[in-house]
Structures are given as C-alpha cells and as structure tokens.
N, C-alpha and C positions, 0 to 999 in steps of 0.2 A: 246222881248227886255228887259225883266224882269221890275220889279215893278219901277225903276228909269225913266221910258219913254224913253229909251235910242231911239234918232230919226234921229243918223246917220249912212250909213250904205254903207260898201267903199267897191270898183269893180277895180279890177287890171284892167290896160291900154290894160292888154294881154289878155283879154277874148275874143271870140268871134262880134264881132258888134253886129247882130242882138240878143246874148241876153246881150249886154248891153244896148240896147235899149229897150227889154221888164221887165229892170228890172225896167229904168227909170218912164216907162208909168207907172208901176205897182206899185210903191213908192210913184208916185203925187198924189194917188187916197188916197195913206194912212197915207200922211202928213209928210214923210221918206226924208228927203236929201240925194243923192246920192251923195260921192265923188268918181270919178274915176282919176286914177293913179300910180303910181309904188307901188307894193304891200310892196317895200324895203325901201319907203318914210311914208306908212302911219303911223298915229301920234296916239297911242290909250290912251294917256295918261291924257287926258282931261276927261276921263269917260264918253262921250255921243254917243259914236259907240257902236251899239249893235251886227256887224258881218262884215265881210269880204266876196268875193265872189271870187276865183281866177279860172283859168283853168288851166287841167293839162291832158297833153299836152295843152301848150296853143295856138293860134289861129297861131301862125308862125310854131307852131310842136315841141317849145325848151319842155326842160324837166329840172325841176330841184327838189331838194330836200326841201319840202314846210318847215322841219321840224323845223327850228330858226323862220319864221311867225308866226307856230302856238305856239311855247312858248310864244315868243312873245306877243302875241296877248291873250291869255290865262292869262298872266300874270293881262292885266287888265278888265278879266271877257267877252271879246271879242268871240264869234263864230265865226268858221271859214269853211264855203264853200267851197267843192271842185268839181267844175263843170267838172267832166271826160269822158272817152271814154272807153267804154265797152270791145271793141277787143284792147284798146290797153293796157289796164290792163292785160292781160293774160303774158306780158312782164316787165311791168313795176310794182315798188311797191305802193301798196294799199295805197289810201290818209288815210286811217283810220290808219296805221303803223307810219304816220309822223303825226301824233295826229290831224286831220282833225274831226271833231267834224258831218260833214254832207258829203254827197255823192251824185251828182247828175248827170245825164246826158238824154243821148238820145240813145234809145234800136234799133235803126233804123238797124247800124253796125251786129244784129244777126238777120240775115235772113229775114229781111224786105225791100221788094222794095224802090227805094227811091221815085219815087208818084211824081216827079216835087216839094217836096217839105214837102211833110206829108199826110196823116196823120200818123205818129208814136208814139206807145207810149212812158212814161218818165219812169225813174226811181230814185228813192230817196233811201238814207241808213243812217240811227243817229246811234249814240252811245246808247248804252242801256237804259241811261238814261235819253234822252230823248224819250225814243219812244213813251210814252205814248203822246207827243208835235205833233206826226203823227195826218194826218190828214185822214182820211178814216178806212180800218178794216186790222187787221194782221189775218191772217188765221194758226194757228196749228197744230201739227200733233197729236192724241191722239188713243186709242183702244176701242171698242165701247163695248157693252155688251161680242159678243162672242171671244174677245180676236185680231180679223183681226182690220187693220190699217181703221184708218178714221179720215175728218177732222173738224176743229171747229172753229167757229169765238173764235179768243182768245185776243183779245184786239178790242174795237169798243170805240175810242175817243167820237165820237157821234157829231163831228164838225156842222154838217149841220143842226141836227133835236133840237140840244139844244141852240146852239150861234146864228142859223138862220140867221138875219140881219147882225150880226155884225163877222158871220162866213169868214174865209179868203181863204179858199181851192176852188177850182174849177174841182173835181171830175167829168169825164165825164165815165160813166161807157161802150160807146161805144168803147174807149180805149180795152176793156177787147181783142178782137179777136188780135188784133195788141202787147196787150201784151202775149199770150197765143203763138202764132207765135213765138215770141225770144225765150221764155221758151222752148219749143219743139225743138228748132233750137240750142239752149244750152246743152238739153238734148240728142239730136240725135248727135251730133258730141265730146260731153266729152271732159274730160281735154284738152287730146293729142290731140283730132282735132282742137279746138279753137286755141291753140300753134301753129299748122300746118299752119291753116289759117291766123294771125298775123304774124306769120314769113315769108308767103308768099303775101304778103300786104307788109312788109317793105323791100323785096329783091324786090321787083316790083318797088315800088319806089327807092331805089336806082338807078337801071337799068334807070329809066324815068330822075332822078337827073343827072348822067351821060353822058347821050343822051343829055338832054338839052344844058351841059356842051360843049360838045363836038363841037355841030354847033354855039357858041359862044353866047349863052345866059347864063342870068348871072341867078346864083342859091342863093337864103335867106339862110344864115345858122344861 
C-alpha cells in the first residue's frame, strides 16, 4: 500500500461472494477497510485506497473492457486486481493488455477434479515491476556447465524466513502436485486444444442457455 499507509482497499459488487468474503476476513486481521461496490462508482481521489479487486469474467459471466478503471485508477497511484479465469482467457483479452497491474485466479479449470470444493491450486501474475513484491520463489530457465538446458531459483523474495512475524503470504507447498497437474494439463493439450476446449464450454452453454430458454425459464444476461 506504499509508504502513505494507504488502508482502504475497494472490491467490485461483481466479484465472486465467497471471495468477497475472504477478502473481508483477511483485511480485519490487517487493519484494511473494505469497500464493496460498483467498480464505475469507486472514488480514488482521496488518496487512501491502495487497490481495486474486480473479476473478469465476473460472477454473472458479463465481460467488459477493464481499461478506463485502470487509467483511472492509475491516475491516482491505485493498483488494480484482476481476479480471472484461466480457460476463459484463452478467448478473451489478457487483463495485463487493459493495464491490470495483478492477475489472479483459480487453476482448478486445467485439468483438475473439482474435490467438492478444493483442494486447487492459485495462481497469481504482476507486472515486471512488481515481481520482486512476489511472495515465494520464481524459478528460471539458464544452461548449466555443459551447455544442456537447467533450472534455477532466480528470484527468492525471502517473505517468510526474513519478515517472519510480520510476513503476509501463506505459501503451502502441498499446493505443488495440484499445481504441477494444470501445468501438464496446459502443456499436453497447447494452444489449439485449450481453444478447442473453451470454445466447447461456451457452445455447451449456449445449448444449456437455450434449453433453459425454451421450457420458460428465465435466462441472466
């Protein structure tokens, strides 16, 4: 929230429920006022909001163009979160194109059971400049003595073993098989198949929007 203590920290009315409710928990522990509301009302002109948190696709499935928010909101030193969906990016433009500052979601969508619920792993993506703001390790690609590919920790924040107490991440390294799972699941089906399968998820649904349509229930548009 930079050196100003900025301590408030606004959540589009369109997110998800349940994580606007773990954002809430997770902000009274840390002294953070949440406002939630229309991301097209929020007020950043006061100087005391230190980010934004919208979804995209949001929670009814709209889509729109984040990118007058994040000027917006840029304008008065504001970050802005983009809590997204992994297959349906494969369709839609990257929040980092509409100057989305963070990237976040849930990697469940590549190839992971849904479990009643979880466990799934997350994923997070910054801008360059913040990465070092990452919390855990980035891993690199380099070439080792005889020339063949290998990898290396190439950024280690050090969140946990230097800030300790006052560390904010909550790194579970159990996570790792649940993310290693997407990865594989990303890498085994490449571009064209993730497009395949996103374009066959939203012709599914149509088909189900339709149907619904048809026996006289009413459809969210």
């Amino acid at each position: 929230s930079g050196k100003r203590r900025k301590m408030t920290f606004c959540v589009d009315e369109n997110c998800h429920p349940q994580t606007i409710a773990v954002v809430k928990t997770r902000a009274q522990s840390l002294g953070v006022k949440v406002v939630v509301g229309m991301h097209t009302k929020f007020d950043f002109s006061g100087g005391g909001v230190c980010g934004v948190l919208v979804q995209y696709p949001d929670t009814n499935g709209h889509v729109e163009d984040l990118s007058y928010l994040t000027e917006r909101a840029h304008q008065s030193n504001v970050m802005v979160a983009c809590a997204t969906d992994l297959l349906a990016l494969t369709y839609l433009k990257p929040p980092g194109e509409m100057g989305c500052d963070i990237a976040l979601g849930n990697s469940q969508r590549f190839g992971v059971p849904l479990g009643y619920g979880g466990p799934h792993a997350a994923f997070f993506a910054v801008k360059t400049q913040l990465k070092r703001e990452l919390p855990g390790r980035i891993v690199g690609v380099t070439k080792d003595a005889l020339g063949s590919r290998a990898y290396r920790l190439a950024l280690q924040p050090r969140e946990q073993h230097i800030k300790r107490e006052r560390a904010t991440s909550n790194i579970c390294t159990a996570q790792a098989l649940l993310a290693n799972m997407s990865a594989m699941y990303a890498i085994y089906h490449g571009k064209e198949g993730l497009w395949k399968i996103a374009d066959r998820v939203h012709r599914a649904t149509q088909l189900l929007a339709k149907g619904v349509y048809v026996i006289g229930s009413g459809v969210l548009k």
